[in-house]
C-alpha positions as CSV (number, residue, x, y, z in Angstrom):
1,X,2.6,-7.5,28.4
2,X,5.6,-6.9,26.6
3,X,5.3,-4.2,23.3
4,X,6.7,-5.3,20.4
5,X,10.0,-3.9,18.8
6,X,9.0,-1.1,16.3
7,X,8.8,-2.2,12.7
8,X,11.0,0.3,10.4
9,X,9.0,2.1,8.0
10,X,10.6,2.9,4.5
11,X,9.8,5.5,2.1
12,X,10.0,3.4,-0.6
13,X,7.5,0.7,0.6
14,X,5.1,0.6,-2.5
15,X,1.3,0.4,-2.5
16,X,0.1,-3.1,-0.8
17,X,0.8,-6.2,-3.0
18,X,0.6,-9.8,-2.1
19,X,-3.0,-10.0,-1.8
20,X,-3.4,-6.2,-1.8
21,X,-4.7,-3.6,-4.1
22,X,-2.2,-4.5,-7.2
23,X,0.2,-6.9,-7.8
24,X,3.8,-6.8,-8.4
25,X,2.9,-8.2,-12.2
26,X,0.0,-5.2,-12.6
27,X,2.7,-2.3,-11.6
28,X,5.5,-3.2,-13.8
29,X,2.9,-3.3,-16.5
30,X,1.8,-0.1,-15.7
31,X,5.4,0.8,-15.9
32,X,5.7,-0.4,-19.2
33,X,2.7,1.4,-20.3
34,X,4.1,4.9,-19.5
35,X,7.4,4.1,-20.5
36,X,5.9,2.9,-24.1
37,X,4.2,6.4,-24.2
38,X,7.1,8.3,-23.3
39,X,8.7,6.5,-26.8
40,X,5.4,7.0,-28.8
41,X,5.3,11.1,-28.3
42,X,9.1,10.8,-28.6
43,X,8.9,9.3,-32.1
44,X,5.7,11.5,-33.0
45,X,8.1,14.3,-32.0
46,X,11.0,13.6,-33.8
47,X,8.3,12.7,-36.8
48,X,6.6,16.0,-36.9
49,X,8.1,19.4,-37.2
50,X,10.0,20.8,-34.4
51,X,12.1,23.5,-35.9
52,X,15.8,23.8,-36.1
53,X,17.2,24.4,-32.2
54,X,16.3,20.6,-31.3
55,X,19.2,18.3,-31.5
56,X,16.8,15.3,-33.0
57,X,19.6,12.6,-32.6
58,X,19.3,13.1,-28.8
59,X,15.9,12.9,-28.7
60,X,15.4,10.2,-30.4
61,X,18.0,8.3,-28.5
62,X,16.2,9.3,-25.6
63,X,12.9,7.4,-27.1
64,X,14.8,4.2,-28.2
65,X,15.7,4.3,-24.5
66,X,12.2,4.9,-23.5
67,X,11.1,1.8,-25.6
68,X,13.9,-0.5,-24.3
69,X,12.9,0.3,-20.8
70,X,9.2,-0.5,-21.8
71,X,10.6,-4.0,-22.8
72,X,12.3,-4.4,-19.5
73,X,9.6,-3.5,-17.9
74,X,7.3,-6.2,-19.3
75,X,10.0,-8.8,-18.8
76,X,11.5,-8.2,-15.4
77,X,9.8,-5.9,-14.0
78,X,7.6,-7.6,-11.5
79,X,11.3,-9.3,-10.0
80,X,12.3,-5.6,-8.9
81,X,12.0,-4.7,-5.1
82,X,10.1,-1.4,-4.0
83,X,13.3,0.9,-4.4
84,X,14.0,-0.4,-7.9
85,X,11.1,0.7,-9.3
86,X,11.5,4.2,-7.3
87,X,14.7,4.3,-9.3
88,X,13.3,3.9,-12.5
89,X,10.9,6.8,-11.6
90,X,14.3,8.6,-11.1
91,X,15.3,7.3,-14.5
92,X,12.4,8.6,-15.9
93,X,12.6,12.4,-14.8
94,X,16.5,12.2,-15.7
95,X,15.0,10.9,-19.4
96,X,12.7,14.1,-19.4
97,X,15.3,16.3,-18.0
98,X,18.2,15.2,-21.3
99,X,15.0,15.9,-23.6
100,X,14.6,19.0,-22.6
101,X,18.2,19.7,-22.9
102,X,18.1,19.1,-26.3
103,X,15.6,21.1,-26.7
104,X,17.3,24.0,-25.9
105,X,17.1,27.7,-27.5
106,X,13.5,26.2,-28.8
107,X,10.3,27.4,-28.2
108,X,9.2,23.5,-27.8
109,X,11.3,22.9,-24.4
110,X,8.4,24.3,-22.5
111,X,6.2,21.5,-24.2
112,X,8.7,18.8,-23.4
113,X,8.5,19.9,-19.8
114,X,5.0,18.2,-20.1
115,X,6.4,14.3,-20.2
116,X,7.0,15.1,-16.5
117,X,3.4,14.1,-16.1
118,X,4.3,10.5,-16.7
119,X,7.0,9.4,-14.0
120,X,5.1,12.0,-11.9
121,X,1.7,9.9,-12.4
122,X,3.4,6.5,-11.6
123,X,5.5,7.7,-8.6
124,X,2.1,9.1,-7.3
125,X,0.1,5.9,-7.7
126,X,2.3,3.5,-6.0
127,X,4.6,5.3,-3.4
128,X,3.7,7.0,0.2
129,X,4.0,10.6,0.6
130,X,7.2,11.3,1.4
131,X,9.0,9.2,-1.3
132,X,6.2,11.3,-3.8
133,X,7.0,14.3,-2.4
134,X,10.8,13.4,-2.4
135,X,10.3,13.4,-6.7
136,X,8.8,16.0,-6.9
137,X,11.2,18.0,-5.3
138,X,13.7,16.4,-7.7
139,X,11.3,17.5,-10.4
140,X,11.2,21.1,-9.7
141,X,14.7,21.6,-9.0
142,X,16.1,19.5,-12.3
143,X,13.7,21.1,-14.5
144,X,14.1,24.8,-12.8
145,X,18.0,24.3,-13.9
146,X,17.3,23.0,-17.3
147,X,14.8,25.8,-18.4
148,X,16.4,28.7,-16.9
149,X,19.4,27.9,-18.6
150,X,17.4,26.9,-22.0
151,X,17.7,30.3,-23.7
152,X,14.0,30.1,-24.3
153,X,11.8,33.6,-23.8
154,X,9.2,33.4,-20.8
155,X,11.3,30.2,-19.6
156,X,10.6,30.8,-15.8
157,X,6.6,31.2,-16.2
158,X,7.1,28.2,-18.3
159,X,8.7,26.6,-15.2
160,X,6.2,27.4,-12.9
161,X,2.8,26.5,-15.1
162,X,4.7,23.0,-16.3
163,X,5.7,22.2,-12.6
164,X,2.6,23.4,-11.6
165,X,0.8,21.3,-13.9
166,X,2.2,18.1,-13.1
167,X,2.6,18.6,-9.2
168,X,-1.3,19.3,-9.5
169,X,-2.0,16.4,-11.4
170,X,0.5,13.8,-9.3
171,X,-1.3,15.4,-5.9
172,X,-4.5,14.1,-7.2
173,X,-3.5,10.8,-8.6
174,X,-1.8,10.2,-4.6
175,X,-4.6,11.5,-2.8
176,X,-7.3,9.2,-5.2
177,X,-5.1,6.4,-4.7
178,X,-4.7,6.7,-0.6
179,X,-8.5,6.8,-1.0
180,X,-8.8,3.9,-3.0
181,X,-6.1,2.4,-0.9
182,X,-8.3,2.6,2.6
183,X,-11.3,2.0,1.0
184,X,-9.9,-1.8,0.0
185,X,-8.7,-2.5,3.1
186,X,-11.2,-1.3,5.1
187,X,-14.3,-2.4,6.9
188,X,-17.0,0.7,6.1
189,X,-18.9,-0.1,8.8
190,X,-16.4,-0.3,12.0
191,X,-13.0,1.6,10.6
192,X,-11.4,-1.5,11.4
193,X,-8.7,-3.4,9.3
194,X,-10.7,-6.0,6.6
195,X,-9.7,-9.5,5.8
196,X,-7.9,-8.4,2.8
197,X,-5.4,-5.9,4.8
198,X,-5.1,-9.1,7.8
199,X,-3.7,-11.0,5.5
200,X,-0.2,-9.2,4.1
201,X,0.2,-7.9,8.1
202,X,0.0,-11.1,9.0
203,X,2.6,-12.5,6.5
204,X,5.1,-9.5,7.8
205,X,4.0,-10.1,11.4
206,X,5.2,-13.9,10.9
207,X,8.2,-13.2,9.2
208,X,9.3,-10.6,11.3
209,X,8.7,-12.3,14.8
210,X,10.5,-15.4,13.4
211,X,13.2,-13.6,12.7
212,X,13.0,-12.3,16.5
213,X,12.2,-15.5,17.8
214,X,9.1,-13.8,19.2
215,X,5.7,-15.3,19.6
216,X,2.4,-14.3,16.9
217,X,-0.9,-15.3,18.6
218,X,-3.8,-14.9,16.0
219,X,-7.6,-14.9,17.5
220,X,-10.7,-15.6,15.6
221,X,-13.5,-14.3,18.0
222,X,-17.4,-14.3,16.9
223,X,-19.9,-12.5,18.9
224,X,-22.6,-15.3,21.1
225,X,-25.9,-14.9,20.0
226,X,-25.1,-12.3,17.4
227,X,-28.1,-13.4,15.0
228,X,-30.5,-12.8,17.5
229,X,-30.2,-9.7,18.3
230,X,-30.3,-9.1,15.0
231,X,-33.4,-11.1,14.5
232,X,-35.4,-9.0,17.5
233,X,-33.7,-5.2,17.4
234,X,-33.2,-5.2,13.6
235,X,-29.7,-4.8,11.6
236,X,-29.0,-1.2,12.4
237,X,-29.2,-1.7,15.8
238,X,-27.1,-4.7,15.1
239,X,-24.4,-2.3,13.0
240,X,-24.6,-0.5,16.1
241,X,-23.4,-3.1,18.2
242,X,-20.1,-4.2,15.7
243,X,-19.2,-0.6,16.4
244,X,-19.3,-0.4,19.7
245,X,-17.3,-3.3,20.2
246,X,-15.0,-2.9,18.1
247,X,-14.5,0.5,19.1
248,X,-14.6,-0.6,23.0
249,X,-12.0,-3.5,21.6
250,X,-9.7,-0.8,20.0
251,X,-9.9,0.8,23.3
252,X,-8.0,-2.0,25.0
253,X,-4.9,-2.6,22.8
254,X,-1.7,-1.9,21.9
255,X,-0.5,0.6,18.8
256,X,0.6,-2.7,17.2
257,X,-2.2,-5.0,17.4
258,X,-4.5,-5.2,14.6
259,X,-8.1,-6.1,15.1
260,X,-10.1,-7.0,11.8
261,X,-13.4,-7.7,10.9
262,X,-13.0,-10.2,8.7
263,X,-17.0,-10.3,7.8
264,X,-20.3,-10.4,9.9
265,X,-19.7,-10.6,13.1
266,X,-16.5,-12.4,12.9
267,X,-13.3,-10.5,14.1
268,X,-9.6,-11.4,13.9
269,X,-6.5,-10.1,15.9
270,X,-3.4,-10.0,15.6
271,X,-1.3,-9.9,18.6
272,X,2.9,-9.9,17.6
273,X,5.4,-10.6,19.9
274,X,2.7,-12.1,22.1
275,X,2.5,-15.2,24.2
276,X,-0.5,-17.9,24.6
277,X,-0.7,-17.0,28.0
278,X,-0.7,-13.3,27.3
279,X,-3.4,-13.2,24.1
280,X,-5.6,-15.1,26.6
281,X,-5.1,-12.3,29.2
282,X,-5.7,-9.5,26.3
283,X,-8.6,-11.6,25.2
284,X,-10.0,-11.8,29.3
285,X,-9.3,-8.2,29.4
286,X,-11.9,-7.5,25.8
287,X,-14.0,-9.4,27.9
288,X,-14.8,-7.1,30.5
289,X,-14.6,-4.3,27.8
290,X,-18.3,-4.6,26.3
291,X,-21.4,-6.5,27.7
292,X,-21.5,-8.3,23.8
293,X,-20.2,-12.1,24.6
294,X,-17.9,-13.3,22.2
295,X,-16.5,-16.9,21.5
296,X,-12.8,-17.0,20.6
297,X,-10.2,-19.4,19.5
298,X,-6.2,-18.7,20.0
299,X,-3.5,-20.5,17.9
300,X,0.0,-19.0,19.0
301,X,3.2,-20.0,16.9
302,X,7.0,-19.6,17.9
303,X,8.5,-21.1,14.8
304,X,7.6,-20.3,11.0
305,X,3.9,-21.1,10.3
306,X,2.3,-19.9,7.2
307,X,-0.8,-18.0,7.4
308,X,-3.4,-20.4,6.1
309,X,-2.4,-23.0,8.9
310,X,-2.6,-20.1,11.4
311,X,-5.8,-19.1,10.3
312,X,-7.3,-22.5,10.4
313,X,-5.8,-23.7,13.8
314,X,-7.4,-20.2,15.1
315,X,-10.7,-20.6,13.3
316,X,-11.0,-24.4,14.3
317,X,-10.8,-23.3,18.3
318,X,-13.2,-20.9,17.8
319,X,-15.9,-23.5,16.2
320,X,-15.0,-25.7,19.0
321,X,-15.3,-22.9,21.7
322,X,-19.2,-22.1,20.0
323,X,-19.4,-25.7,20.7
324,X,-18.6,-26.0,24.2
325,X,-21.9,-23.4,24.5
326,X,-20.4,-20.1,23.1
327,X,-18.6,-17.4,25.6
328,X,-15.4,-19.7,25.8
329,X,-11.7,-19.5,24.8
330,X,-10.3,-22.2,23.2
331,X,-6.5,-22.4,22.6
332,X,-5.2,-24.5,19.6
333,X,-1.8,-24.5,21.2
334,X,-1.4,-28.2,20.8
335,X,-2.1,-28.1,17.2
336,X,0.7,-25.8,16.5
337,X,3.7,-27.5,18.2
């Protein structure tokens, strides 16, 4: 069988939307949220006393800016791609970074340092590691420049407990949210790919392969008999048989292939790049994999398809391969020309 192209990976691909854990609409509100804040303790600032070093003018120009962004954020913000909103992560620590500067030669530069908390928070909620890890590199090195240079006593242990601080904080908000993250879009029982995770990689999978002019064969397989062993072993033994065949399934395909559970003892998979003829010999081959029979139904598209017909065509084979007396594979190939 041939393997599929690789897919390029980006480091600004943002946390799972389009049926995922959070929409587009959701993060630019968050956005807003954090921006708005950034304003609020810049006008409480400017309000209450901050001595006489502080160039007030800048900062509050800097919280007008804060605000209009907030506004922008609200209006426009769910339109921006994945790298538009990293900028404005960017924007963010450059906004913290001229507050401080105009903080220089005061005591209260160290406290400024502490807004970095906010585009730290946001870039570790909704970006992968290494676009995270990218900012806060940024982070330490802007604000190590800006406080060294600030004329403020103790400036460097000020550097290190503020970038400490917020690198600490932003490390926990990432690793909660890759928790999180899995957790959504993952079966507990198997370790296999859920319904709500098949969905989105089958939108890209479609898109992608019709760009290609490759093949996407989709498979909706439900184990024979499934209810029955249930009914005379019990349900643990029963959880012990999902496992098993999905992990003997697994066993048997490629790196980019996605099996799913998509509830009970109904799997999907996803087989890119991948002929009729060839999901058929992949499905022959998961077969022989496990002594657990399975009925299954194959719908294979070559030209754009959205993913609610593929599902269907794929599901409908399936119900007529349970039909036909169960252990059967029915192609909808037909049905998709």
């Amino acid at each position: 069988m041939t393997e599929p192209e690789g897919r390029p990976g980006s480091a600004f691909a943002v946390v799972e939307t389009s049926d995922g854990v959070i929409s587009g609409e959701q993060m630019a509100q968050f956005s807003a949220l954090l921006w708005g804040l950034g304003c609020l303790i810049g006008v409480l600032a400017v309000t209450l006393p901050h001595g006489q070093s502080v160039q007030v003018d800048g900062w509050a120009g800097v919280a007008t800016f804060a605000g209009v962004v907030s506004l922008l954020s609200l209006w426009k913000g769910a339109e921006l791609p994945d790298w538009g909103n990293y900028v404005l992560s960017l924007l963010a620590l450059a906004a913290v970074d001229v507050a401080l500067f105009f903080a220089h030669r005061s005591p209260v530069a160290l406290a400024v340092g502490g807004l970095f908390v906010l585009p730290t928070i946001f870039t570790a909620s909704f970006y992968p590691r290494r676009a995270f890890v990218g900012y806060l590199a940024a982070q330490a090195a802007s604000s190590a420049v800006l406080l060294f240079t600030s004329g403020v006593p103790g400036a460097p242990a000020g550097w290190a407990l503020v970038v400490g601080t917020t690198s600490i904080v932003g490390v926990v908000v990432h690793l909660l949210q890759e928790a999180l993250q899995k957790a959504a879009i993952t079966d507990p029982l198997t370790g296999l790919a859920n319904r709500r995770a098949l969905e989105p990689m089958l939108t890209r999978e479609l898109a992608r392969c019709g760009r290609l002019g490759h093949p996407v064969s989709l498979a909706v397989m439900d184990l024979d008999h499934f209810k029955e062993v249930n009914d005379a072993f019990g349900h643990q033994y029963g959880d012990q048989v999902l496992v098993q065949t999905a992990r003997a399934w697994s066993d048997e395909l490629r790196s980019g292939d996605v099996l799913a559970r998509a509830g009970g003892d109904e799997f999907v998979l996803l087989l890119p790049s991948t002929s009729a003829s060839q999901a058929r010999m992949v499905l022959e081959r998961l077969e022989q994999a496990t002594s657990q029979r399975f009925s299954a139904g194959l719908a294979t598209t070559v030209s754009t398809c959205s993913v609610e017909d593929l599902l269907r065509q794929a599901d409908g084979a399936c119900y007529r391969a349970k039909q036909r007396g169960r252990g059967e594979i029915v192609a909808a190939e037909m049905e998709m020309a």
